[in-house]
N, C-alpha and C positions, 0 to 999 in steps of 0.2 A: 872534589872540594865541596862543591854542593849539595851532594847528598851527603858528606861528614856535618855538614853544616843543620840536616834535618837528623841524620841518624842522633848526634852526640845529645840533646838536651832527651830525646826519646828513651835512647839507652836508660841517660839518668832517674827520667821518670818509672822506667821499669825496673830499676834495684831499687827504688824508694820504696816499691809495693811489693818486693817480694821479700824485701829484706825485714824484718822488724828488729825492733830492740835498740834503733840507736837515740842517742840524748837528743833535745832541742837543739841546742848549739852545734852538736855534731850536723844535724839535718842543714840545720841553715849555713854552716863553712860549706857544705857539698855541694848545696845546690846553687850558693854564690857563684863556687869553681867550677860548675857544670855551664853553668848561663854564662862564665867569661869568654867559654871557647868558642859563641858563636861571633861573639863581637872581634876577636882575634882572627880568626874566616875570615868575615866580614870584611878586616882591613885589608885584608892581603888578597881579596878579590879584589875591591878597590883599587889598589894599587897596581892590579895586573890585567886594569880593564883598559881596552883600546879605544880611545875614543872617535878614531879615524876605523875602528875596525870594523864586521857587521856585527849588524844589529843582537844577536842573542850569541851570548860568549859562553864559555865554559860550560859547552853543549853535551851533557849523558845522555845519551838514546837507548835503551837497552827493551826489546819485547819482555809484555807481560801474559798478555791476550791478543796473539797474535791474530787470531780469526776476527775479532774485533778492533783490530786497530788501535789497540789499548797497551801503555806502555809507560817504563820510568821515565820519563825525559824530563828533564832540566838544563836550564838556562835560563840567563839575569840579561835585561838591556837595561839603560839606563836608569828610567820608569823602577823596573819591579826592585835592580841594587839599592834604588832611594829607598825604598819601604823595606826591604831586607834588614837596612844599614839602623832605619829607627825603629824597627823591630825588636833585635836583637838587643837594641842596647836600652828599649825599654823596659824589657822583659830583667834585663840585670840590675835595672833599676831598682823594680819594684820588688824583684825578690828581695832585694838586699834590702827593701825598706820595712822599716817595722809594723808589724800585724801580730794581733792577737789570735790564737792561731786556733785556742780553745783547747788543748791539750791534744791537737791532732796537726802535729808540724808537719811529720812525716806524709802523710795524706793531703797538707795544702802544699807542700810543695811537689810533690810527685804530679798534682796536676796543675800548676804553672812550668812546672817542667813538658807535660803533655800538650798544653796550649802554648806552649812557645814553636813546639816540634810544627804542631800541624799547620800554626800560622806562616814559618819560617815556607813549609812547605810549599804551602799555597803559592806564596808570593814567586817559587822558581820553579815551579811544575809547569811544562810546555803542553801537557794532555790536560785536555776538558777533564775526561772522566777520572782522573787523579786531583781536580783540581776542586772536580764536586766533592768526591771523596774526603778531603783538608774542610772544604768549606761547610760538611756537615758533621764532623768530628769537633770543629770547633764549638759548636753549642752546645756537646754533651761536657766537655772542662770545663766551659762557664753557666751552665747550669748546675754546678753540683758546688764551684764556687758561692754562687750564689746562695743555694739553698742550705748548704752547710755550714758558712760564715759570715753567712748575711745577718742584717739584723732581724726583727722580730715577726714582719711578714716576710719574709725570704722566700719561702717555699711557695707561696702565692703569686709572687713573682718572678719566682725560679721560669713556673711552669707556665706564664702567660710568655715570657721572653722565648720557651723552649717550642712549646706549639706556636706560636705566631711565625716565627721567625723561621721554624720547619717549613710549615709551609710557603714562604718563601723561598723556600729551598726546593720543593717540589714543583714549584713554579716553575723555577731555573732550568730544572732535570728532563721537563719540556722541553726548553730550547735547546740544551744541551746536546738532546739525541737526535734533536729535527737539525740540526748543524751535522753530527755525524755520519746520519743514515744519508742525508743527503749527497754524499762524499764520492767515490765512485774509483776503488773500491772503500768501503768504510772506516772512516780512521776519526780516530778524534786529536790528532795532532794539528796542534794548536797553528803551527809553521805552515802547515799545510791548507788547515783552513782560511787564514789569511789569504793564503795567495790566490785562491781558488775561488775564492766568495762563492759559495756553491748556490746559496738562495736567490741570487740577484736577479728580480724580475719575476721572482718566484709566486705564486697567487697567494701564496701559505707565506708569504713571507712576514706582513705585518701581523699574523696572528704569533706569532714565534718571535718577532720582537717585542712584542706586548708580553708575553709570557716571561722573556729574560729581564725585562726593565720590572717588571711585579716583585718579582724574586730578589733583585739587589736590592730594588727600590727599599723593599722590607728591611734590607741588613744595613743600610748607609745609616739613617734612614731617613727617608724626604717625604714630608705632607702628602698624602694622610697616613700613610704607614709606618707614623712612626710613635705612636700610640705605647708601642711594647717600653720605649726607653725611659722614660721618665722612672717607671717604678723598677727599674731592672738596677738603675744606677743606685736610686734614692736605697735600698734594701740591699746590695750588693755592701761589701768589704771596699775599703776605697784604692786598696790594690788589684782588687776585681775590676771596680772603674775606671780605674789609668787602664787596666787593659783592654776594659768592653772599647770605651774611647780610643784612646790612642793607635790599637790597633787593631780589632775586631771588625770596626766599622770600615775601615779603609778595605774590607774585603769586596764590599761594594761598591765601590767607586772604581776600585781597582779593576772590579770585575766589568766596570759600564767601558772601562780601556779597553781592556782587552779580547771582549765576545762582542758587542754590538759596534761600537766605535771601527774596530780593527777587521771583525769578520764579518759584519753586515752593513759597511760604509755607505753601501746604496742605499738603503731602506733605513738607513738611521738619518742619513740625509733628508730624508723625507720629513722626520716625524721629531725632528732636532728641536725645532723651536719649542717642541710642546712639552717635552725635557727640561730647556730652559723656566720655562713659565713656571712649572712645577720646582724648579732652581729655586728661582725669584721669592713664590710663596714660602717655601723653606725658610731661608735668610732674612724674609721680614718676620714673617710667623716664630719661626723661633727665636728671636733676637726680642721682638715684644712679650709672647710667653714669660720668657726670664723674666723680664722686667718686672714682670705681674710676682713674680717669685719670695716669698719670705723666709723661704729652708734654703739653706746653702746649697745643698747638696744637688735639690734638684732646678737650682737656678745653675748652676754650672753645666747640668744633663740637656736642659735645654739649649746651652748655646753650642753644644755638639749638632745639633739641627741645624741652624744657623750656618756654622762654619762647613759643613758638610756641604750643603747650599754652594757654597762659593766654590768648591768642588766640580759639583756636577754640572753648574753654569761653562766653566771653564772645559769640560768635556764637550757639553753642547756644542759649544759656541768650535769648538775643535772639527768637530764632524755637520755643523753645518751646513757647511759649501762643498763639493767635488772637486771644484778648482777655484782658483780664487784667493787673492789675501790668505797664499800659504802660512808667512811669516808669522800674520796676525795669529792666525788658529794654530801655530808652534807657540809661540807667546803666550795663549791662551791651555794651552795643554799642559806645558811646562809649570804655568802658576797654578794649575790645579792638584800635580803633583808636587810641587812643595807646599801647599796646602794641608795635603795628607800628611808631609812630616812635622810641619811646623803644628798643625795641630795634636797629632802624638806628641810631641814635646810637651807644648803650654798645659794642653787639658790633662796632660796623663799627670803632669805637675801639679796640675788645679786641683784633682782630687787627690792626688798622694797627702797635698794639704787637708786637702776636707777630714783626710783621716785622721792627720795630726791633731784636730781641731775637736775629733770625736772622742780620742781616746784621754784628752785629759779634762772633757766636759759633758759629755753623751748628749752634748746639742746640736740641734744644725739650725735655731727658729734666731734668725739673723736681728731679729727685736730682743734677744737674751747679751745678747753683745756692744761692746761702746766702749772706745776709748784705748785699746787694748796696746797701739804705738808703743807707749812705754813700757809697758807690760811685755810683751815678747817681741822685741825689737826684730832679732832675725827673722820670724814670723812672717812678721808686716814686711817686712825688707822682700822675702818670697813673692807672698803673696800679691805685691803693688807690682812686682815685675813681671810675672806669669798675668796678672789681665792686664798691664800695659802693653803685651804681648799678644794678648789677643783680640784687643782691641784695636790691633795693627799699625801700633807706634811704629815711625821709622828708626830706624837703628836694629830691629828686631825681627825674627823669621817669619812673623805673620806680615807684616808691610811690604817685603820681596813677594812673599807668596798675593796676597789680592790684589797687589800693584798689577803683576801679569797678569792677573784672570780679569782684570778689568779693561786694560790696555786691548786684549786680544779679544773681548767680546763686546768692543764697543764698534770694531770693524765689520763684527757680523752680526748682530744684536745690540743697535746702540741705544734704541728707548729700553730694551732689558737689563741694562746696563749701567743708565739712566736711575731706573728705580731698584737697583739692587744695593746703589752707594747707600741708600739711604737706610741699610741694615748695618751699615758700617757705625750709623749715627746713634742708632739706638745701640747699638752693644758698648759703645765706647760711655752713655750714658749707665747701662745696666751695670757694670764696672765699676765704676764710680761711686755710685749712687753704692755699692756692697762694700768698697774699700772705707767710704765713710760711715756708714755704720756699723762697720765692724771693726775698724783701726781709729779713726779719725773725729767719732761722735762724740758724743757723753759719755765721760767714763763710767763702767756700772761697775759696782762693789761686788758681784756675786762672783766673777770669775776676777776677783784683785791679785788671786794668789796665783796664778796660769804661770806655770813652769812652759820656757820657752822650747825651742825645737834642740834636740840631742846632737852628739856630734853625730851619730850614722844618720838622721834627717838630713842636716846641713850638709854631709859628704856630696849624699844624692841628690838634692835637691842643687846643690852648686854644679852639679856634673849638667844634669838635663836645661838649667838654667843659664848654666854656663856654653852651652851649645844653640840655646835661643838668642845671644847676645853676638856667640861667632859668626850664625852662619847668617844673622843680621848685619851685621857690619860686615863680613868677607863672604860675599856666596856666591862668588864664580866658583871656585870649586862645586861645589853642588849643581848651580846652573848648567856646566858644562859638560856633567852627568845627565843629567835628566836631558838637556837640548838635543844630546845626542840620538835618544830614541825620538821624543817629540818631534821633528825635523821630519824622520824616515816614516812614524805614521801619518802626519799631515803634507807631506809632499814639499816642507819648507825649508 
């Protein structure tokens, strides 16, 4: 089931490049119907998931490199199903949402079809060196997004996001093998190195967590490294951006669960708080950035920093303690995972808007805007919900998600915890303060004539907005997913 779930958008993206000669409209029915089938997986994992059963289900093992310890393996726990589940269904998103494609349909979808394959993959690959594999595959799809339908510095910022963020990758690819070799005999399964914490006590050990925290650190990304995203968004396609966002990023967070948190619990124990701190500065730092922000586009790219922040806090705050206030650090683990989804949803929403906003005004200077309310009603209706969302209104997925990352890191971090609410303050300000100049202001006469959002806008835009409102008002379902892993990696 999981590897149909990585083969099927692959496949697609491979007849898109070999094939030529089909219409626009033929490309884009395809590859709608290509990205349905993972979310129809999707369900029917979900539905066939045990929540009493262990921890990684719908387990494929098959050797690849058998002398190395290198192999297909997949399986989903709780954790990686969540980011599967808004994965998929953001990728069917954005395809289906409208993009100029520049008379190269065929070629932009072939590779949102490749970047959905290697993300999907990521997220159920139980081998490290498959995992690297996915996580550096992805930059080559969003680099060539970028630079091929970005706008007018693209290629500038193609290749700052491409070399920055490699090297982060090479960072990684340290820890990666020093986890490996370390093994006995050598294997990089993921199950195994869990259980074995082969580093523990090890001399080389903090230098190999520092190496793995560099590496994510770069792709989440958390102060200072995070320098590549502002211009990778601002010049990216804003279907590029719902995905750099939405789920691009989460490869890092995800990755801070499952290699440091999971397989160097000792030694992340140690060095947890300093994680946090660098949390901390995230979420204020990018929450006042924005603020400072007068382009749309890259006031939105900074509160991806921000919200990332509350992420990696709730990670921290997870691996903390060895023992101790389990419950709290499951609480705390769990809202950092629906962090990850709730903000795929909002932000990937946020700029699906930016893009709507581009293509029928080629503006993002949030001073060119005023008054717009009447003008495109459902718009404003989007747009007031998606940052009441992520400003972490109750009723909404982002208020479940930093309710627990704050509950659970006020037990083991509570002056960081302390000063973390206070990013909640400004973003709920930076929000605001953009809703009213851009909806709510002076009406301005230049854009009087703004034709509002289409029906395929609205379809999509009601789907992923519509699932920010569900799984805010009903999220035991989801909760009871995700608690399932969180529980078995914090001991709670």
């Amino acid at each position: 089931m999981l590897t149909t779930l990585v083969a099927v958008p692959l496949l697609g993206a491979i007849v898109l490049a070999v094939t030529p000669g089909w219409s626009d409209r033929l490309v884009k029915r395809a590859a709608v119907a290509v990205a349905a089938v993972p979310v129809v997986l999707v369900a029917v994992v979900v539905a066939g998931f045990e929540l009493d059963g262990p921890s990684f289900q719908f387990v494929v093992d098959v050797d690849w490199i058998p002398t190395l310890g290198v192999g297909w393996r997949v399986g989903v726990d709780g954790i990686s199903l969540a980011l599967v589940a808004v994965t998929a269904v953001l990728f069917l998103a954005v395809i289906a949402y409208p993009e100029d494609t520049r008379g190269m349909s065929r070629q932009y979808h072939g590779w949102l079809l490749f970047l959905e394959a290697v993300s999907l993959g990521l997220f159920v690959t139980l081998d490290l060196v498959v995992f690297y594999v996915f996580f550096d595959l992805s930059l080559v799809g969003m680099y060539f997004l970028v630079s091929r339908w970005g706008h007018q510095d693209a290629e500038r910022a193609a290749l700052k996001f491409f070399l920055y963020t490699l090297l982060g990758s090479l960072s990684l690819l340290l820890g990666i093998l020093a986890l490996g070799l370390a093994m006995d005999p050598i294997t990089f399964d993921m199950r195994a190195i869990i259980e074995a914490q082969p580093l523990a006590g090890a001399a080389a050990a903090g230098l190999v967590l520092l190496a793995v925290l560099v590496g994510l650190g770069i792709k989440t990304p958390v102060v200072p490294f995070h320098t590549w995203l502002p211009a990778a968004h601002v010049e990216a396609p804003a279907t590029g951006s719902a995905i750099l966002a939405g789920v691009l990023l989460k490869m890092g967070t995800y990755g801070l669960i499952r290699i440091p948190l999971e397989m160097m619990s000792e030694t992340f124990q140690r060095y947890a708080v300093w994680v946090a701190v660098v949390a901390v500065v995230s979420i204020l730092y990018g929450a006042l950035v924005a603020f400072g922000q007068d382009d749309l586009k890259r006031r939105i790219a900074y509160t991806s920093v921000n919200h990332m922040g509350y992420s990696v806090l709730g990670i921290a705050a997870a691996g903390g303690l060895l023992a101790g206030d389990e419950a709290a650090r499951a609480l705390a683990l769990t809202g950092a995972t629906v962090e990850m989804v709730a903000h795929g949803l909002i932000t990937g929403s946020l700029f699906l808007l930016t893009g709507s906003v581009w293509r029928r005004t080629q503006e993002y200077d949030l001073d060119a805007y005023g008054g717009l309310s009447s003008t495109v009603p459902a718009m404003t209706t989007a747009m007031v919900l998606a940052s009441f969302a992520s400003l972490g209104l109750p009723g909404l997925i982002g208020f479940v998600a930093e309710f627990q990352v704050f509950v659970g890191t006020f037990a083991v971090y509570p002056v960081l915890a302390a000063i973390g609410l206070l990013g909640i303050l400004v973003t709920a300000a930076l929000f605001l303060q953009l809703l009213q100049r851009m909806f709510f202001g002076e009406r301005t006469t230049r854009f009087e004539d703004l034709t509002d959002l289409d029906g395929t806008e609205r379809t999509v835009l009601v789907g992923l907005l519509g699932l920010v409102v569900v799984l805010g008002v009903a999220p035991r379902p989801m909760l009871d997913l995700v608690h399932q892993a969180t529980t078995l990696v914090t001991g709670g």
